[in-house]
C-alpha positions in Angstrom: 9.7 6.1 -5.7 9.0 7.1 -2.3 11.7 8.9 -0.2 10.4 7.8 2.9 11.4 5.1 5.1 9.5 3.7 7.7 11.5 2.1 11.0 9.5 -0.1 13.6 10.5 0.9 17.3 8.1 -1.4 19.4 4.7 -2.2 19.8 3.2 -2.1 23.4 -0.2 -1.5 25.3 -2.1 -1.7 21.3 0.0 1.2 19.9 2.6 0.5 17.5 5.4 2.9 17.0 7.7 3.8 14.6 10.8 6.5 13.2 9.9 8.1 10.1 12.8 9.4 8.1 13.3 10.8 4.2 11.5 14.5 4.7 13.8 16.5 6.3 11.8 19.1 8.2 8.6 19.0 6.0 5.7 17.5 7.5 5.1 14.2 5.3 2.2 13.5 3.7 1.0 10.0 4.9 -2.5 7.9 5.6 -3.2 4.5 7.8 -5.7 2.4 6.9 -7.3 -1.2 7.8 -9.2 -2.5 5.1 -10.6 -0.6 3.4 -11.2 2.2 6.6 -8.8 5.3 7.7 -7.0 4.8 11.0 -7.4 8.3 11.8 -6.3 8.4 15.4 -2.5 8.1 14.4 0.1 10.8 15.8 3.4 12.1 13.5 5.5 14.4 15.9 9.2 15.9 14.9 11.5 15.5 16.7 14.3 18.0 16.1 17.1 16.3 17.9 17.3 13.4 15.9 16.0 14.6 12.3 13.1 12.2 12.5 9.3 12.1 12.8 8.1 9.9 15.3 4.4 7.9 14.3 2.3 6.1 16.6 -0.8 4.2 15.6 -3.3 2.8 18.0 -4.3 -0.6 17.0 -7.9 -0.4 16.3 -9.9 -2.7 17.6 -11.3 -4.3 14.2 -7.9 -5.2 13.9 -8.0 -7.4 16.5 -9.9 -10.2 15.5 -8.7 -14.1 14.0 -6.9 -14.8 10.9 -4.5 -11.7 9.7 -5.2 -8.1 9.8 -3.0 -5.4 7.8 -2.5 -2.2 8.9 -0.8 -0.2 5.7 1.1 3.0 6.2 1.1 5.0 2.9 2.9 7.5 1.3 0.3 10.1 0.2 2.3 12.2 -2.4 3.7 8.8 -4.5 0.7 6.3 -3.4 3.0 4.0 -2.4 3.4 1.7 0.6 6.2 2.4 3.6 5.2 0.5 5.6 2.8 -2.4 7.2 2.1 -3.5 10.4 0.6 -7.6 10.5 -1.5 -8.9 13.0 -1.9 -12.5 13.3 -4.9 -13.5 15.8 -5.6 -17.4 15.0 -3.2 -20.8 15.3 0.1 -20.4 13.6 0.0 -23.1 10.8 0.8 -22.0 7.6 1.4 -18.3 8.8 4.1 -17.2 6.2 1.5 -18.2 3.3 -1.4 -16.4 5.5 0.6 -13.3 5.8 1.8 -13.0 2.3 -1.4 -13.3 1.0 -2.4 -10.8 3.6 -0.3 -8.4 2.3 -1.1 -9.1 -1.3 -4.8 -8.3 -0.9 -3.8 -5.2 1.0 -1.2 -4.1 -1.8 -4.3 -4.9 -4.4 -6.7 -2.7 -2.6 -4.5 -0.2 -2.9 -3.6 -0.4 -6.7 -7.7 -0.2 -6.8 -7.8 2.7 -5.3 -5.0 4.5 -7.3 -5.9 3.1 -10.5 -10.0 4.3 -9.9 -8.1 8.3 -8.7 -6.6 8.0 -12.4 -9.2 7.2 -13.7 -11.0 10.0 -12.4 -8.4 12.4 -13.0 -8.1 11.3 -16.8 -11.3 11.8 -18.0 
């Protein structure tokens, strides 16, 4: 189980930011990604003071679009999910539903993607 923990801050101008805690003074391990593409642009800065990392992510602009876009923040080291940012760009019935299943398909992609790694790695 990841160690990590992932706290949202705000969100303004298209960059989302958030306090990343759990590492200590280690430089931790993570990816963001949209689909199935990396969000590559994303900063992770220490800040000494508080014993946190600081992350911002741009919002990229594919994520802007109708219906609901996932952003997933990933631990790299234990493959699992911290955190996810959703972006709903379309009317607002049925939104829960939308999102959860949003967030399912995300979640699936990336048990896809571990379980083709161990695949790999097995054989």
């Amino acid at each position: 189980m990841s160690t990590l923990k992932l706290t949202k801050t705000r969100m303004l101008e298209g960059v989302w930011q958030g306090i990343l805690t759990g590492t200590g003074d280690e430089t931790p391990k993570i990816t963001v990604t949209h689909g199935n593409s990396n969000v590559a642009d994303f900063k992770l800065v220490r800040n000494e003071t508080a014993d946190h990392w600081s992350l911002t992510i741009p919002v990229p602009a594919a994520a802007i679009a109708d219906g609901i876009q996932v952003i997933l923040v990933t631990d790299l080291e234990t493959d699992q999910k911290i955190g996810d940012i959703v972006i709903i760009g379309d009317d607002v019935t049925s939104i829960d539903l939308r999102a959860e299943m949003a967030l399912l398909r995300a979640e699936l992609e990336m048990m896809k993607r571990a379980f083709r790694r161990h695949c790999v790695e097995t054989t």
